[in-house]
C-alpha positions, 0 to 999 in steps of 0.5 A: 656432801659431795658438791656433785651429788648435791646439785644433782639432789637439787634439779631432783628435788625442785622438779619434783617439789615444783611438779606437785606444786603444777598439779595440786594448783591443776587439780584444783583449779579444776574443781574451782572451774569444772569443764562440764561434760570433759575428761580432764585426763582425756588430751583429745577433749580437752583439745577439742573444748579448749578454744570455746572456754573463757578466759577464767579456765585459764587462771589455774593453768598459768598459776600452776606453770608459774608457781611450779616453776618458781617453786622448784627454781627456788628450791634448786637453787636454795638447794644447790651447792654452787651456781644457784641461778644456773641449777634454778634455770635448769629447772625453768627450762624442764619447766618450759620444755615439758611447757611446749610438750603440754601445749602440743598435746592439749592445743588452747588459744594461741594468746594463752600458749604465747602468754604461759611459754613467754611468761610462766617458765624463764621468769619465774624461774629467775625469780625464785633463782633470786630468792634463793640467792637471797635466802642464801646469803641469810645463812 
């Protein structure tokens, strides 16, 4: 396969793969942890109670942004055709830019934003870059 093509399938695919990942571990972070009384689809009220919630409405979010991102770094990066890390940072940094959008639209406390935009997307990012080089020297 055309190498081109091929790292191109790898950004898609690791976007998207990493994305169901956030929003499975999104959704049902919410029916472990329900905000009674709250449209979880409604930015404004959610915006509105974030700053009262306690720290375990939190735990699936931060989950979600981590294991989306490393996800869909290591599958980019299995994926890709050269420059693995390079196409598993790519992902990270989707992650992250996609992370500051979420973050301004639903403003949380300032320690969560801090912990998830430093924490979650290069990291884990790096991380499944590594695993994939490491599955990929398997082969």
């Amino acid at each position: 396969m055309n190498p081109i093509l091929k790292n191109i399938i790898a950004v898609v695919l690791g976007w998207f793969i990493g994305s169901v990942v956030n929003m499975g571990l999104i959704v049902l972070g919410h029916s472990i942890f329900p905000i009674e009384g709250v449209d979880i689809n409604d930015t404004a009220a959610l915006s509105e109670v974030m700053p009262t919630l306690e720290y375990n409405y939190f735990i699936f979010p931060f989950l979600a942004h981590a294991l989306g991102t490393f996800v869909g770094a290591t599958i980019a990066g299995m994926i890709a055709a050269n420059r693995k890390m390079t196409f598993a940072m790519v992902i990270g940094g989707l992650f992250f830019i996609f992370g500051i959008i979420a973050h301004n639209m639903i403003s949380g406390p300032t320690w969560f934003t801090v912990f998830d935009l430093v924490a979650a997307y290069i990291p884990m990012a790096w991380l499944g870059g590594k695993l994939a080089l490491k599955l990929s020297k398997k082969d």
